[in-house]
C-alpha positions in Angstrom: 0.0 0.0 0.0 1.4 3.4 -0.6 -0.3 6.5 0.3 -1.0 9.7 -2.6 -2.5 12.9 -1.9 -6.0 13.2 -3.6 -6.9 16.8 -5.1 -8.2 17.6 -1.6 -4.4 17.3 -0.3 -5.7 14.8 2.4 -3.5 10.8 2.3 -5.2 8.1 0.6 -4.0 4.0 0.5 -3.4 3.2 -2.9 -3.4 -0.6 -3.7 -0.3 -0.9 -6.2 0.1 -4.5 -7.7 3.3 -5.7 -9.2 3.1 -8.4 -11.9 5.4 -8.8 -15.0 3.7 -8.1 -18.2 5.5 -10.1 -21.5 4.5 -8.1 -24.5 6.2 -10.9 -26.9 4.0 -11.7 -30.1 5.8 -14.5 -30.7 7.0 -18.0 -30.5 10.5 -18.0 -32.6 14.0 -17.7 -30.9 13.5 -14.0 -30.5 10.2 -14.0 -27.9 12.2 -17.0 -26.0 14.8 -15.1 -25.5 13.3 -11.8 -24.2 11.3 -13.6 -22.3 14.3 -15.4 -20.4 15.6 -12.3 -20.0 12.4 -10.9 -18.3 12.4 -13.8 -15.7 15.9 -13.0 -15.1 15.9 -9.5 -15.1 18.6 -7.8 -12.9 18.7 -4.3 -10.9 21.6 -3.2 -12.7 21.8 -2.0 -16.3 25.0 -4.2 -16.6 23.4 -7.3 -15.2 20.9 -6.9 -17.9 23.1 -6.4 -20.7 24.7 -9.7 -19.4 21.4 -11.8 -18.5 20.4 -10.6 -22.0 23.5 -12.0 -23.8 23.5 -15.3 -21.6 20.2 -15.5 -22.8 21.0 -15.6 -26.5 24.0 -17.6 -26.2 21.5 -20.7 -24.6 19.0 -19.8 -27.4 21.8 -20.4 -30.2 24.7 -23.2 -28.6 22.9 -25.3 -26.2 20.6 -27.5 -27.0 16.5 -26.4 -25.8 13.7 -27.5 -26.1 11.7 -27.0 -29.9 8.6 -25.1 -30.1 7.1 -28.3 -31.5 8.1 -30.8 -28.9 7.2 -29.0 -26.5 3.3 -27.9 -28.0 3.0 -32.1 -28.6 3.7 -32.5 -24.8 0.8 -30.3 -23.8 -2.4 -31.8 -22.2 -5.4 -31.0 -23.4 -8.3 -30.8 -20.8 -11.7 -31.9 -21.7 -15.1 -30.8 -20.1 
């Protein structure tokens, strides 16, 4: 809870909620690896730049999982 003046100058709780949004359109190499990257996001602006390029570099050399295999392992729940 944090508290804001309203336009009467007098404290009010303001609920804030904190959830990660991924804005990815996606499902190739590039949406995988921002959203590593967003899971692993740092405080620091170097951190980034370095969970960003580890990010990449797991995307491209080692081996993962393909988009493919991974929809054909998905359960399907019937009503």
């Amino acid at each position: 809870m944090l508290k804001k003046k309203n336009e009467q100058g007098v404290d009010e709780n303001v609920s804030v909620y904190k959830k990660q949004m991924s804005n990815y359109m996606s499902v190739g190499v590039d949406a995988r690896i921002g959203l590593g990257f967003d899971r692993n996001r740092t405080q620091s602006a170097l951190g980034n730049k370095c969970v960003y390029c580890w990010e990449g570099f797991k995307k491209m050399f080692l081996k993962t999982s393909k988009m493919n295999t991974v929809i054909d392992s998905l359960d399907v729940l019937h009503q």
